[in-house]
N, C-alpha and C positions, 0 to 999 in steps of 0.2 A: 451424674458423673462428677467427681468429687474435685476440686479445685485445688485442695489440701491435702495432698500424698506424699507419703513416705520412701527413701529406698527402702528394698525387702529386706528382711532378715527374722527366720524365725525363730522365736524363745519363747521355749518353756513355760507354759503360765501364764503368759501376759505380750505384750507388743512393745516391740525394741524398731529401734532406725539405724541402721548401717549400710555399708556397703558394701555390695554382693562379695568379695573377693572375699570378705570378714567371713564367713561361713565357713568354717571347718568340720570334718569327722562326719560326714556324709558318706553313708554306704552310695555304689552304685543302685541297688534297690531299691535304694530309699529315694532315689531323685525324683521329681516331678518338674517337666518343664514348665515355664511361664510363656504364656501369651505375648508373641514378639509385638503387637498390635498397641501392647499400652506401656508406658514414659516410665509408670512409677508402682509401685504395688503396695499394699499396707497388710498385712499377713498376721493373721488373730489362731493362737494354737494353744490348747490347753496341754500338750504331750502326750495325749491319748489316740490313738489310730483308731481309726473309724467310730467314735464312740461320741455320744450326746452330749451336749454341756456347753458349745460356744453359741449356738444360733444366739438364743436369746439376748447373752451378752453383744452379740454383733448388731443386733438389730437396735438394740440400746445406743453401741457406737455409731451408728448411723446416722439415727436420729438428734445425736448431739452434734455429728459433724450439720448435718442441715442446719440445726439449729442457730450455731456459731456461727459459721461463713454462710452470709444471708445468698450468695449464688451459687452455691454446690445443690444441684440435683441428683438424687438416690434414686434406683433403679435397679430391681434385685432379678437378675435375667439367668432364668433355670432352663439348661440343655443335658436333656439326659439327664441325670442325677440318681439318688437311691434314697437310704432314710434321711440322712440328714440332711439334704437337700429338700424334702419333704418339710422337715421341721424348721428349716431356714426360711423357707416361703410361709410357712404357717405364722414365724414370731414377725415376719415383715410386713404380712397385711395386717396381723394381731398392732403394729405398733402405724399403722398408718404409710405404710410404703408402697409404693405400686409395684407389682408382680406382673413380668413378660414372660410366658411357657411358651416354650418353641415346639411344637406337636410336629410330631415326624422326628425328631430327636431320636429319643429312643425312651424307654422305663418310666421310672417317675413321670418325664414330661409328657408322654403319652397318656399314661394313665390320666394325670389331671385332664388334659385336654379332651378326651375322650367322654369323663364324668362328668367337664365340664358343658360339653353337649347335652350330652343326654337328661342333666339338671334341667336346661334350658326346654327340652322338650317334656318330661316326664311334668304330670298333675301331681296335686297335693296328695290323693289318696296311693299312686303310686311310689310313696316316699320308703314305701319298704321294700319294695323291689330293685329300686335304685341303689339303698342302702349293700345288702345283697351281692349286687353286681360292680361294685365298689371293691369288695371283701374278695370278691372273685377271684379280681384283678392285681390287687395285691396279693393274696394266696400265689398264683402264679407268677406273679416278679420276685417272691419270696423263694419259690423253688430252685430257683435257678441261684439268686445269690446265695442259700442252703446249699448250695452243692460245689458251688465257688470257695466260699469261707469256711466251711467246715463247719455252721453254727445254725442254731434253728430259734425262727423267731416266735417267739411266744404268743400265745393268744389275747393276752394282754397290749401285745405292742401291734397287735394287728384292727385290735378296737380303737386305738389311740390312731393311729394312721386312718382308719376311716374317719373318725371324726375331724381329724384336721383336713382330709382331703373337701369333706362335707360343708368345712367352714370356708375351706379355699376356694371352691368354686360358686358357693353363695356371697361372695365378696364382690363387690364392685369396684377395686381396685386393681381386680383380676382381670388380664388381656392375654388375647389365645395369635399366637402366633404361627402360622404354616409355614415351616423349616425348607421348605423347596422354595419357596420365594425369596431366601435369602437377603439380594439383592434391593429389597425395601426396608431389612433388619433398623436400618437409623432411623428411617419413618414411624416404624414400629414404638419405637424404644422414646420417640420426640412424644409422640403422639400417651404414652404413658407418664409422661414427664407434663404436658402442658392440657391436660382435662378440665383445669379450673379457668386457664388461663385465656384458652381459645375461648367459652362461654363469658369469661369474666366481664362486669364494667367497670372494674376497678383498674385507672389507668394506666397506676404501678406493673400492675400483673400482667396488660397488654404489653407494655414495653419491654417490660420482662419474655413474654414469650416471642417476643418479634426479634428481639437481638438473639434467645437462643433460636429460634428457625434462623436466620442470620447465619450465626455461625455454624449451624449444621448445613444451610445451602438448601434449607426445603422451603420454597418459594411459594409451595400450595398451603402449608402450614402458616406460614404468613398471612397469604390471603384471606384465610378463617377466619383470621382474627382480625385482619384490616375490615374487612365485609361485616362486622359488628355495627349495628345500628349506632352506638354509642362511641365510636373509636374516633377518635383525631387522627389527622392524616398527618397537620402539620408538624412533622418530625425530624427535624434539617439534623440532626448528629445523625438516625438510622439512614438517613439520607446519603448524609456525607461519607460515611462504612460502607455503603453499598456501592457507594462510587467507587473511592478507596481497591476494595477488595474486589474489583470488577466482575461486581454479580450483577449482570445484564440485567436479568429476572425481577429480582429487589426493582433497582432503577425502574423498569418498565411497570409494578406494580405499583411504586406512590405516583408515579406519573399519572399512570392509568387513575387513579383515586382520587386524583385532581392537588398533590402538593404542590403551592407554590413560589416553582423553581427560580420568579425575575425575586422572590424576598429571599431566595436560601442562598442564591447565588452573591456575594459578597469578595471584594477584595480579599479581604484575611480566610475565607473558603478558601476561593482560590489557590493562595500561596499555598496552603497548608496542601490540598489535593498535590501540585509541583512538589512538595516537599517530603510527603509521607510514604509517594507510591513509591513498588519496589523499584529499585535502580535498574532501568533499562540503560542498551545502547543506544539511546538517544541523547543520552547524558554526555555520553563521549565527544557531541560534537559542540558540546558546550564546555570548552577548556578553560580546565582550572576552575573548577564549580562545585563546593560541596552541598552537595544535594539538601542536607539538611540546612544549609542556610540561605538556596537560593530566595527569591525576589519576583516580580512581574517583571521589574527591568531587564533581568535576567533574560527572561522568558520573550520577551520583547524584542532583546538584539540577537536573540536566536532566530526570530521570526526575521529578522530584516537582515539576517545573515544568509539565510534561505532566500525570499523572497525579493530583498533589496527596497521592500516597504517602510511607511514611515514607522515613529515609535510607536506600538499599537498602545501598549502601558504607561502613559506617563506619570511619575512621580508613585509609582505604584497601584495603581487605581482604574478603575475600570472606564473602558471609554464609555462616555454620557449617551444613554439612550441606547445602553448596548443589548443584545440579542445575548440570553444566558445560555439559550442551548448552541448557538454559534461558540461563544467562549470553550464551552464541553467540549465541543467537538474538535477542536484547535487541540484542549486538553489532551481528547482519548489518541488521537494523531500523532501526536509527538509524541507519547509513552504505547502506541501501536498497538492499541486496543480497538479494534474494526471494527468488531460487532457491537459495541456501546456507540462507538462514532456514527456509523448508521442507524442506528438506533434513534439517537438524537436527531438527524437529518430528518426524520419523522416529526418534528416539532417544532423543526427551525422556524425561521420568518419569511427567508429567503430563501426557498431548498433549489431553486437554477443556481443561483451564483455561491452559496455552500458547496454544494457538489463540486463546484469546479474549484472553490480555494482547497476544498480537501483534495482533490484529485492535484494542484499543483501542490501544496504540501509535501504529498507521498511520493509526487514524482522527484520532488527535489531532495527530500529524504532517501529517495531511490537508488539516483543518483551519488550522493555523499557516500553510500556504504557500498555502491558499485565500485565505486573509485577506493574504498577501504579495503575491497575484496572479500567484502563478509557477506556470501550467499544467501546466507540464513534467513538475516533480514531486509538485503535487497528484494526475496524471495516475496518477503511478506506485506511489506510496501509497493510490490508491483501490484501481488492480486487486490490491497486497497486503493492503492490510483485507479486498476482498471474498477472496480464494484463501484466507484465513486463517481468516474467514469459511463457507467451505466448508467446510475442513478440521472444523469444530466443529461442525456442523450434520449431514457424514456421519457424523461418530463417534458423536456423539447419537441418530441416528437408527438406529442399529447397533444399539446401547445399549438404545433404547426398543423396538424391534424383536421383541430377544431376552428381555428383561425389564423390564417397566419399572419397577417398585419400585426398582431398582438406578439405571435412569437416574435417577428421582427424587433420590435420594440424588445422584447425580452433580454435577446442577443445583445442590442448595443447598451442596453441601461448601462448604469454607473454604477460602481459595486458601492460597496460599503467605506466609512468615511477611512478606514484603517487599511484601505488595503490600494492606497494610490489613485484612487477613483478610477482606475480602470474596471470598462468593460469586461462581459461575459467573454466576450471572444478573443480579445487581447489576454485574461485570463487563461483561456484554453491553450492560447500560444505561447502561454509563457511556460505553460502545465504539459507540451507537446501532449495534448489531445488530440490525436489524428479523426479520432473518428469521431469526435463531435464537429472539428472543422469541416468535417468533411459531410455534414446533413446537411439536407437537402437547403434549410432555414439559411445555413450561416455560408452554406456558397450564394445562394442568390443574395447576400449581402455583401460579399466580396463579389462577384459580377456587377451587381450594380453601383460599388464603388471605383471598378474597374474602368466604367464607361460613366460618369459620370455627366451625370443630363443630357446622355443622347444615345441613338440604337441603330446598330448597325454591325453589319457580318465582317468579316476580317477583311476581304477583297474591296469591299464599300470604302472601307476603312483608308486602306493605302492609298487607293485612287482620290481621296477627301483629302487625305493629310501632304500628295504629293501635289494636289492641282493647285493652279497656278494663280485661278481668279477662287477666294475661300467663297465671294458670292454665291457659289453653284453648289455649294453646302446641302441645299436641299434636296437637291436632287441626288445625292447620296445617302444622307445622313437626316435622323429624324431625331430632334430634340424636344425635350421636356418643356410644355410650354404649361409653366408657374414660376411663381416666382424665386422658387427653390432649383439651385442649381444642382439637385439630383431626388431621386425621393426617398434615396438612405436618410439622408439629412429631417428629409419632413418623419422619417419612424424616429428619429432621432427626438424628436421635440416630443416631450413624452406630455403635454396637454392634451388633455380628455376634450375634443368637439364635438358637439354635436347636428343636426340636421337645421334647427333652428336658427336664425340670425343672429338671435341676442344672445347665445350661448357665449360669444368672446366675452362678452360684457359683464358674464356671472363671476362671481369669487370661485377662488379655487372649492369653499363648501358645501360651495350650491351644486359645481361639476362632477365633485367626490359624490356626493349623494346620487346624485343621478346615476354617476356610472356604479354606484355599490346598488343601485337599487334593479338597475341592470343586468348586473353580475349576480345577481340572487335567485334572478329569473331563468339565469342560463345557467347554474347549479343545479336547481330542480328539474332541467327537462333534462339535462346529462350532454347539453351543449349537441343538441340535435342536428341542426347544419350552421352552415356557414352563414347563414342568412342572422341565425338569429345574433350574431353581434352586434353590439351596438355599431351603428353607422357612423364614419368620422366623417367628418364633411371636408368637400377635396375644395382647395384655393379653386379663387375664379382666378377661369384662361383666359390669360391676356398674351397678346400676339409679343412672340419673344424678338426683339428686337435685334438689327445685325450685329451690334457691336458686343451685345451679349452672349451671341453665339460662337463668336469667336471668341471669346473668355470662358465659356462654357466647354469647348472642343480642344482649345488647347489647354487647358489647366484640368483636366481630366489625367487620371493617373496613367491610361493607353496609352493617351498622346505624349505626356511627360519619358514614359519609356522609351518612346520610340525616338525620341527628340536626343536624349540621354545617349541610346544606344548607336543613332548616326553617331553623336558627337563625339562617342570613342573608338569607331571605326577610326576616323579622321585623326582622331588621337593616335593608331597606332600608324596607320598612314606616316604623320610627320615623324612618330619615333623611328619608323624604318628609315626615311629618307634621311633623317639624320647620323644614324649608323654606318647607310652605308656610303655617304658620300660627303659629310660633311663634318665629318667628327673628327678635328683637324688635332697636330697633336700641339700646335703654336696657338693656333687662334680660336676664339670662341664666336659661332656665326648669330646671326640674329634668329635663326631656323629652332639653333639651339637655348638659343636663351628664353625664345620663347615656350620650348618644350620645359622647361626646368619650371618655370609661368601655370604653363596648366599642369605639369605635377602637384605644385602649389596648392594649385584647385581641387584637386583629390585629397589631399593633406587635409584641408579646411571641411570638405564633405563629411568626410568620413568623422572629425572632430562634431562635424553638426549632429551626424547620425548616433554618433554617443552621447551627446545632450538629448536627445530627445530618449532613450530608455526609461524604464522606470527605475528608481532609485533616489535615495534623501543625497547620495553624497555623490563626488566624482568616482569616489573608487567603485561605489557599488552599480553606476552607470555602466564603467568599462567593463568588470566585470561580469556583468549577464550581456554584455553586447559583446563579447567576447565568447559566451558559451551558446546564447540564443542558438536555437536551430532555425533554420528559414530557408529564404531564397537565396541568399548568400549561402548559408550552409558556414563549411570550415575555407572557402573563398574570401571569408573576413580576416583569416589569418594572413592571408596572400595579399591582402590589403596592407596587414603589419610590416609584411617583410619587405614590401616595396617601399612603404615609406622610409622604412629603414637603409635599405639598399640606394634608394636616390640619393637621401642628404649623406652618405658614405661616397658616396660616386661623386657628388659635386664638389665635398669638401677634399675628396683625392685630387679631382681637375683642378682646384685651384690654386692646389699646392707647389706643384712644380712637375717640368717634364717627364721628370724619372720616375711618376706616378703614375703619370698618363696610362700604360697599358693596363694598370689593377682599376683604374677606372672605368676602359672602357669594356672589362673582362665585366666587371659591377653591372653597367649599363646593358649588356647584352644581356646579365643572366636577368635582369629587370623586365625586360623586354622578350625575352619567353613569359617571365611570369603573366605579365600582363596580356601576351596574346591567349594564358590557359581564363583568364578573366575573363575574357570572353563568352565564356560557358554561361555565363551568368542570364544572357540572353535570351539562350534556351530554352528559357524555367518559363517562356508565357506561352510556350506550345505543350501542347497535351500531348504528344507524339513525345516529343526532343527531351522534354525536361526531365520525366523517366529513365531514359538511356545516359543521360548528365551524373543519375543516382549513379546506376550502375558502372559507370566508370568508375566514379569517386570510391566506392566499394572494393571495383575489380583494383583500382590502385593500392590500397592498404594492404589486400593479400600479394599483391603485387611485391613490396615492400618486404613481408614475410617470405615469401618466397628466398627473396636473394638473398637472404641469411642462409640458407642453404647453400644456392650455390657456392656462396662467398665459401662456405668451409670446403667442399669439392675441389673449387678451381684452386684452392691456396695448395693443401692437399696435392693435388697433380702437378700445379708450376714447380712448388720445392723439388718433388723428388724428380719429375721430368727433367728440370732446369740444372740440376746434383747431380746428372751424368751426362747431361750432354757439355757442360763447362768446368771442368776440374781445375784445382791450384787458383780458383778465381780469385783477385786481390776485392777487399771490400769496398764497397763506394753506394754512395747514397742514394743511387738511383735503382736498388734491387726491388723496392715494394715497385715500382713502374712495372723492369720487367717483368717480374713476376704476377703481375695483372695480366700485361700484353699477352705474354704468353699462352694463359689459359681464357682469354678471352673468346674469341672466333670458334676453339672448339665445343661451344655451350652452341654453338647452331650449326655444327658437324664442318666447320669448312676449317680443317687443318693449314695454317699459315705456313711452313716453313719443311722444308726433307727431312732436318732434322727429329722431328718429331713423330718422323716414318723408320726411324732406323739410323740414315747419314749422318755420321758425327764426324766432325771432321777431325783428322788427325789418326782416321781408322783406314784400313784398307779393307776391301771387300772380299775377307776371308771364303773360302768352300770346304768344306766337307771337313779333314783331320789339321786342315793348316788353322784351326783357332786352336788346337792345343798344342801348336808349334813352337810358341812363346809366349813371354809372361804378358806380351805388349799384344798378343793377340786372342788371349785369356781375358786380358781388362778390355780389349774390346770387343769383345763377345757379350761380355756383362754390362756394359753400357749401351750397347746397341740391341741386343736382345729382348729386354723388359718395356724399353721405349711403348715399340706399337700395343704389347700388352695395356701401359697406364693407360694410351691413348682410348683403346677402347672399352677399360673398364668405366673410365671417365665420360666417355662419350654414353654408354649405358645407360648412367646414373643421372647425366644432363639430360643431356638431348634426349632421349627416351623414358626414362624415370619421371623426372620432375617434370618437364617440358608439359606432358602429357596429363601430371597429377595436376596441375596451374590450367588445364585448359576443364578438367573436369570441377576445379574449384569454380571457375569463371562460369562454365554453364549451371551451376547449382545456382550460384547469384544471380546470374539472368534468371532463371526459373522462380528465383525466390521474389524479387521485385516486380518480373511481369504479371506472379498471381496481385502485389497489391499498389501500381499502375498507377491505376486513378487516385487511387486514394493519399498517396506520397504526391500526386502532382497537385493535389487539389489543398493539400496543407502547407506547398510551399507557397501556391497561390497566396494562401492571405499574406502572408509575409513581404511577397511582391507587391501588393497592393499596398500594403499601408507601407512600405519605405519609398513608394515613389510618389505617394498620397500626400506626405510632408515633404516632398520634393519642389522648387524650382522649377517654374517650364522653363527659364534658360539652364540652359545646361552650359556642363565645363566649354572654354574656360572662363564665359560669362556668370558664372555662376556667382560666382567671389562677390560682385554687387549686391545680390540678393542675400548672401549671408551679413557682408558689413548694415546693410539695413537691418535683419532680423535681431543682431545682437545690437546695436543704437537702441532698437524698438524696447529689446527685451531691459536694459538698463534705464532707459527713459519710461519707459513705460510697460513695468510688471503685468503680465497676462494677470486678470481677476479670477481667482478660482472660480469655479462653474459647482455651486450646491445644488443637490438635487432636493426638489420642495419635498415637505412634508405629505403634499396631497398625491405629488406623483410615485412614493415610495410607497405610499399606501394601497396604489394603483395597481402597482407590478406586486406589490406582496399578496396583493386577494387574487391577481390571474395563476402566481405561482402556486399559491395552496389550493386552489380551485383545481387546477392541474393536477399538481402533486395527487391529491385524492385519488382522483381518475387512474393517476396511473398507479399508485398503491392498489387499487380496489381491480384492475385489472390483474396485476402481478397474481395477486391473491387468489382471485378466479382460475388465472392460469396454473398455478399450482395445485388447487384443489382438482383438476383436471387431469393432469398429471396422474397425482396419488390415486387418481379412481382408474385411473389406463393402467396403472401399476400393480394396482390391487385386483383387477379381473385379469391381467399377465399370470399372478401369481395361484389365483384361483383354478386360472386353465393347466400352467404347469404341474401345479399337486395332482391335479385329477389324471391329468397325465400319466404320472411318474409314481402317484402314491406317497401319502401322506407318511412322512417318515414319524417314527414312534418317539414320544419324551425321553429323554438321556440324561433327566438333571439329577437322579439319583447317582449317576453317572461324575459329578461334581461335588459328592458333597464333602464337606467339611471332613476332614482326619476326627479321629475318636480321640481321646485323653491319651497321653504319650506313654502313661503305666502300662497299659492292658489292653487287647484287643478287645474282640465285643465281643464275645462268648468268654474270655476272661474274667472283663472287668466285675470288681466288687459292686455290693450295692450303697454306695456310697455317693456324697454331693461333692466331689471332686472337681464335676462339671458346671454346679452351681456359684456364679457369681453375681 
């Protein structure tokens, strides 16, 4: 296909370039359309209709355009055609050009295809028989154009046409293509284009044929040529195009052939990949950014725009020791390429903790264009969070499966150094993965952080946490006896033990070996039971001593709750008592000053609770603790607006008397707020915490609702209100009325006579005395319509909506109770790990415990916590060991499938009968001259 084209324009003689509109004095007869399919056209006409004399010279131009532009490939593709289509394919193989005949066409290309068979079949001695039947063939495609043209072909041109037909299909240049197959026509057409190329060891010519299968997108024509004993794989430009132009196929084939991707993978790749691909909506959230000149910094404060993680890129450059197909996959993410991104998850290092940064990625991406309101691709970032989603939940499930101490360890590892060294599960939660928090693996990891070094039922529990002598501990409560004050903690310590004594004493080289030599052995048998893990060897039990159990029982996250959760009962205890009896308007009591004290304490929590998020800066802390989904939920909000509402309420009290009532108006509406905080309690029963959803739910439509009414009752009050008070003076209090008004009637209970009829200033006319006068006229009309509005109104409320708001409500309940558990069990971790970094003193003791933690944290910076080299190695051979597993299952499960699908389909046809081929039913339009009993015998159709 020619690189080097012309617009069309034909003249006389020779080959001209213009511009279609240039063409004048064109009969209607004379038109021939062009192929809407191709850009450009190059048009060779000697002025003679239908008559001989250009082939040659074309195939000449042919050969010089290849010549010139060393990548224009020619390819002379005959459909249908007549003589000089004939003699076009004759001067193309005569001059070295490969010939595609589309057999089923019709004429000429039959014929060849036809002789070109039966060549293949006839012997040497039958060379005259074949000739013959050659002659036949043209005799009869000769008849028909004789009787079209008016003209008859001589016996001369009928020996010249065998012979060329004779040399045409003795050519090896020659390919036979079946015209009902259409739909491989490019395969066809590549596949006469690259004969030398696919055999060739010249490595010109491989590169050459792998960029055009490239660009054609024929990925098995590729392979031919990659599968060459002689070919190099390492090819980082075909590489980097195939990224680029997101041809999965490509990518999955060098990969497959072993290129290597940690040497192709490069800073300046990189940017360049960010910088070439087409402009997605992803770009959009990166403002004021021209694509062509972004950065990795760029790309960097996009990620920690999202995620609220550190700089992953510094200085432009790749983080040290970094995972290439992690980088990809971050890549295909962001520009919303799923099936490459998964694709590479197949290769990562880490494919637990990938899955879950991709799964938060596209949630947070999800998000962004949710709140855009752009469907399309909130659409398309849902089904990748959920498939990424999957992907971490079957590996998990492999994982816990086969072992699950090992999955344990999985769950709480430490991600990667770029992504805040948060855990898989903290991941999850940041990623609202409901249903990976919710396996089986990662709740018994939030339950047993739950209860922290000790076990016991809910009833055990209270009667433990309320007696009076903690001595008798035992006899409720059974604790952990090691030295670990829970045994989250001991999966936590990701050192390899083993059975042996001296194992502590080995290097981490000695322990890697053993566990890799381990891990090899349970590769091979396909991780048969449980037994065969390697064994950790558990601490010696030593008898846990009293004073440790009561450090143990109370600094457990239960007991931290429940400590919390008296201490704001009692909280709101004093705020009532202070409302209602001591909230003087002169004096300030010590009941109250102290209530102002443990506001304070809430003030300082909640500031503690946003340091502790993930995030580099303050703003990106508040933030995600701001949007965080959890146990709080949107109760974090209620948190904002009380703080806000107290120091408004105190700074009004202290201002002066005449302030007093908008303060104490402040402190009340504070003081509902905080009794709906409450709620918050809830969320550690499995019962209650569901129904907590479902409020908060029913409340939002809630919300929605009364925008409804509100247009109703406004509606009714005006014109209600418009006749029953006439000449009214204006005064500032009409939006009240007209509240009050239409209030009471939205739950049928009519306030007032008036709005029955009674207006006052009427008399109660009968029968002909309202058209007695004008004054008994205008109250006929005012009183008359009343009970009407009254009960279109009441309709519309009380029956209409009232009733639509109760079938909203039960949808919601129906929708939440199918998924229960599984909402209760993801707000769980949330609950756990914010009372985990909690105080067992609780408000208003708490404030001690923070001014120590911030002294500590200035005095003495926390050491970051690196994960060794040996233990990353650890978790990286259980994940792909997994990984495998469950790839090799999916695969089986699908192959399974298609074979259930495939005997479905075999029973149905025998059924119902095999319906007949129809593709002749599709084919192609004939040449836009002449129908096909028409058309000339001419190469019109030869291109």
């Amino acid at each position: 296909l020619p690189t080097c084209i012309y617009q069309p324009i034909t003249v006389g003689g020779g080959i001209g370039m213009a511009r279609p509109q240039q063409v004048q004095n064109v009969s209607a007869s004379d038109q021939q359309g062009l192929n809407a399919d191709h850009t450009h056209f190059l048009l060779v006409d000697d002025g003679l209709r239908y008559k001989n004399g250009m082939a040659e010279f074309r195939s000449v131009l042919e050969c010089k355009l290849q010549e010139t532009f060393a990548r224009t490939s020619v390819v002379c593709l005959c459909v249908e055609g007549g003589a000089h289509s004939l003699s076009q394919v004759y001067e193309s193989l005569a001059k070295g050009t490969p010939v595609l005949v589309c057999e089923g066409s019709g004429r000429i290309s039959d014929v060849i295809a036809k002789n070109y068979n039966d060549s293949r079949r006839q012997k040497e001695k039958d060379r005259t028989e074949w000739f013959k039947a050659i002659r036949s063939d043209l005799e009869e495609l000769c008849k028909v154009r004789d009787k079209i043209v008016h003209e008859t072909t001589s016996e001369e041109e009928l020996d010249t046409m065998c012979h060329q037909i004779a040399f045409i299909c003795n050519s090896p240049q020659l390919s036979i293509f079946k015209f009902e197959n259409r739909k491989d026509l490019d395969l066809a057409l590549l596949r006469c284009i690259l004969p030398a190329k696919v055999t060739s060891t010249d490595k010109v010519k491989q590169d050459e044929g792998v960029k055009l299968a490239l660009s054609w997108n024929r990925d098995d024509i590729a392979e031919e040529i990659i599968n060459q004993p002689f070919y190099d794989i390492e090819k980082p430009d075909l590489f980097h195009k195939a990224i680029l132009e997101n041809k999965v196929k490509f990518v999955q084939l060098f990969v497959k052939n072993g290129i290597a991707v940690s040497r192709y993978l490069t800073a300046e790749r990189l940017t360049d990949l960010y910088r070439k691909t087409g402009k997605t909506h992803v770009m959009e959230v990166m403002k004021n950014k021209d694509q062509r000149n972004i950065t990795l910094t760029d790309v960097s404060d996009l990620i920690k725009q999202l995620t609220g993680c550190a700089a992953r890129y510094d200085n432009n450059e790749l983080p040290e020791n970094c995972d290439p197909f992690h980088e990809l996959i971050i890549y295909a993410i962001l520009f919303n390429r799923s099936e490459m991104a998964l694709y590479f998850w197949n290769h990562c290092q880490r494919p637990l903790m990938t899955a879950l940064i991709g799964t938060w990625l596209s949630n947070r991406l999800l998000m962004h264009f949710d709140r855009k309101r752009d469907e399309g691709c909130a659409k398309e970032f849902k089904a990748m969070k959920e498939a990424f989603e999957a992907k971490a939940i079957g590996l998990l499930d492999t994982a816990y499966r086969n072992n699950a101490d090992w999955a344990h360890r999985l769950v709480t590892a430490s991600a990667f150094s770029g992504w805040s060294d948060a855990s898989c599960m903290q991941i999850a939660g940041a990623a609202d993965a409901q249903e990976f928090l919710g396996h089986e693996c990662c709740q018994g990891e939030i339950f047993n952080d739950w209860n922290k070094g000790f076990h016991c039922n809910r009833k055990k529990f209270f009667i433990a946490f309320f007696f009076i002598f903690p001595m008798f501990f035992d006899f409720f409560v059974r604790f952990d006896e090691d030295d670990k004050n829970n045994s989250s903690n001991s999966r936590r310590n990701l050192r390899v033990e083993f059975d042996d004594d001296e194992a502590i004493s080995r290097s981490a080289s000695e322990r890697w070996r053993m566990i890799r030599e381990r891990l090899s052995i349970i590769s091979q048998q396909k991780w048969v039971t449980n037994d065969e893990a390697p064994p950790v060897k558990k601490p010696a039990r030593t008898k846990t001593f009293f004073l440790r159990k009561l450090w143990v029982f109370y600094n457990a996250p239960a007991t931290t709750f429940t400590l919390h959760t008296i201490s704001y009962m009692l909280f709101l205890s004093l705020y009532s008592y202070v409302m209602l009896f001591t909230y003087d308007r002169y004096n300030i009591g010590a009941a109250e000053y102290f209530l102002y004290f443990w506001q304070f304490n809430f003030f300082t929590e909640t500031l503690f609770a946003i340091s502790q998020m993930h995030g580099t800066t303050v703003w990106a802390k508040l933030k995600h603790w701001w949007w965080e989904q959890g146990s709080l939920g949107n109760l974090k909000h209620f948190d904002t607006v009380n703080a806000t509402l107290a120091v408004l309420a105190f700074i009004l009290r202290l201002i002066s008397e005449a302030t007093h009532p908008f303060a104490r108006l402040l402190m009340v509406i504070n003081l509902v707020i905080y009794f709906q905080r409450l709620f918050k309690a809830f969320f550690a029963d499995s019962y209650l915490g569901p129904k907590v959803i479902m409020i908060w739910k029913m409340t939002k439509e809630l919300l929605m609702f009364c925008l409804f009414f509100f247009v109703f009752m406004l509606s009714y009050s005006v014109a209600s209100q418009s006749l029953i008070h006439v000449e009214r003076e204006p005064f500032l209090g009409v939006l009240w009325h007209l509240f009050a008004h239409g209030l009471w009637e939205i739950f049928g209970e009519p306030s007032d006579d008036a709005k029955g009829g009674i207006v006052e200033g009427c008399n109660n006319y009968t029968g002909s005395e309202w058209v007695s006068s004008s004054h008994a006229v205008d109250c006929f009309l005012r009183t008359k319509p009343l009970p009407i509005f009254l009960t279109v109104y009441l309709f519309f409320t009380s029956i209409l909506l009232v009733n639509m708001l109760i079938a909203v409500f039960s949808h919601i309940f129906d929708t939440v109770e199918e998924n229960a558990q599984q909402l209760w069990k993801f707000q769980m971790y949330f609950l756990v790990r914010e009372y985990a970094v909690k105080s067992v003193l609780p408000p208003p003791f708490i404030i001690l415990y923070h001014i120590f933690a911030a002294g500590r944290t200035v005095l003495c910076p926390p050491a970051k916590l690196e994960q060794s080299q040996s233990d990353f190695e650890f978790l990286r051979m259980i994940e792909n060991v997994c990984r495998s597993e469950y790839v090799d299952n999916q695969l089986e499960q699908e192959l399974q499938e298609n074979r259930i699908q495939i005997s479905i389909d075999k029973i149905m046809a025998d059924l119902n009968g095999r319906p007949k081929s129809s593709d002749h039913d599709h084919c192609m339009p004939m040449s836009p001259g002449l129908n096909a009993e028409e058309a000339p015998f001419s190469d019109t159709e030869c291109t």
